[in-house]
C-alpha positions, 0 to 999 in steps of 0.5 A: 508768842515772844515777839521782836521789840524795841529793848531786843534792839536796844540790847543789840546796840548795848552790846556793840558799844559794850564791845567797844568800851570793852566792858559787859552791856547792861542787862536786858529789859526783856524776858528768857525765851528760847527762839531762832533770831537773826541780827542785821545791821545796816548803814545808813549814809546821806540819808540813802538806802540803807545798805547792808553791814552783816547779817547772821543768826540761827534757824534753831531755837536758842536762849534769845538773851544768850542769842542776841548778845552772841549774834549782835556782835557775830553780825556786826564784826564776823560776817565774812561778806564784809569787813567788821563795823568800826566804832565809827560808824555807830551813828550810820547804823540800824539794826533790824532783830528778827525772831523767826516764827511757824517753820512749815514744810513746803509741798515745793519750792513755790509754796509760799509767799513773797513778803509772807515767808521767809526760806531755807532750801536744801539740796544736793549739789549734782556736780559734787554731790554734796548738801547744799542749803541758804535762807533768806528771811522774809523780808528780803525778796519783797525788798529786792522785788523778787519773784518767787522764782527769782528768790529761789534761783538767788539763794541756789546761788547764795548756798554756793551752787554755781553750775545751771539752775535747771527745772530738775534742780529746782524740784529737788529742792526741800524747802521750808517756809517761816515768818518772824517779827521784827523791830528796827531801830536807828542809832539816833533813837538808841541814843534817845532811849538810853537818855531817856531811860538811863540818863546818860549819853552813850559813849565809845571809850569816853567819846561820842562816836 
């Protein structure tokens, strides 16, 4: 099993960068595979919480090479929930990557396990008839100290639901669980890694960010 590390993370940062140099990153120090990803940038300012800047990826398997370069920039410039992340603040961020692992079909929605599972949740909307769904990768409700219930009730709401979360609604729902690797790394330690790998200083448009 393919498992998220440290050259998928410095590819995304690669890519970024590249992005902004306007010119192609550097090719990847990792093997094709295909797999569900996800990229999730943070930010991180007077060394508080991290705070979410984009988040997006996909549930179906895809060439991760292909995958990271596309969703390295789809999260960082595209996710419609925040504005595009500016070259100035490279040295704010981390950047999570994510690949996605033992998608299972739950008996209902309270079968599976905070800290454990990631979910995605299908539903009907009652008040439009219409199919609803949303994920929340594993390590978002341990980190917001959901319960299971509370998680589902967030993602109800994050699938675009807004009339009452009733018991009825809740049991409708088909839910698939999921686990995933991870690896995180902050800019500082891109930095560290291209010097010591590359010899050189990473640069955006001829300038240290």
């Amino acid at each position: 099993m393919v498992s998220a590390n440290r050259e998928m993370a410095v590819y995304c940062f690669d890519t970024l960068v590249s992005h902004y140099n306007k010119e192609q990153p550097p090719p990847p120090a990792f093997d094709e595979g295909e797999h569900p990803l996800f990229v999730t940038w943070k930010k991180v300012v007077n060394g508080g919480e991290p705070r979410l800047r984009g988040c997006i990826g996909t549930l179906e398997a895809r060439c991760i090479v292909n995958g990271f370069k596309d969703y390295a920039l789809t999260s960082a410039l595209r996710d419609r929930r925040f504005p595009p992340i500016q070259a100035k603040e490279l040295p704010t961020l981390q950047c999570t990557v994510s690949i996605l692992t033992n998608y299972e079909t739950a008996a209902n929605y309270l079968d599976w396990e905070v800290g454990k599972h990631g979910i995605i949740i299908e539903f009907t909307d009652p008040n439009y008839n219409t199919r609803r769904n949303a994920t929340y990768l594993p390590e978002v409700a341990a980190h917001e100290g959901w319960t299971v219930i509370e998680a589902i009730d967030s993602l109800i709401r994050k699938a675009g639901y807004n009339g009452p979360i009733t018991e009825s609604l809740r049991k409708q729902i088909h839910l698939t669980r999921y686990q995933s690797t991870l690896f995180t790394m902050q800019y500082s330690e891109y930095v560290d890694h291209v010097k010591e790998t590359r010899g050189l200083d990473p640069t955006t448009n001829g300038v240290k960010p």
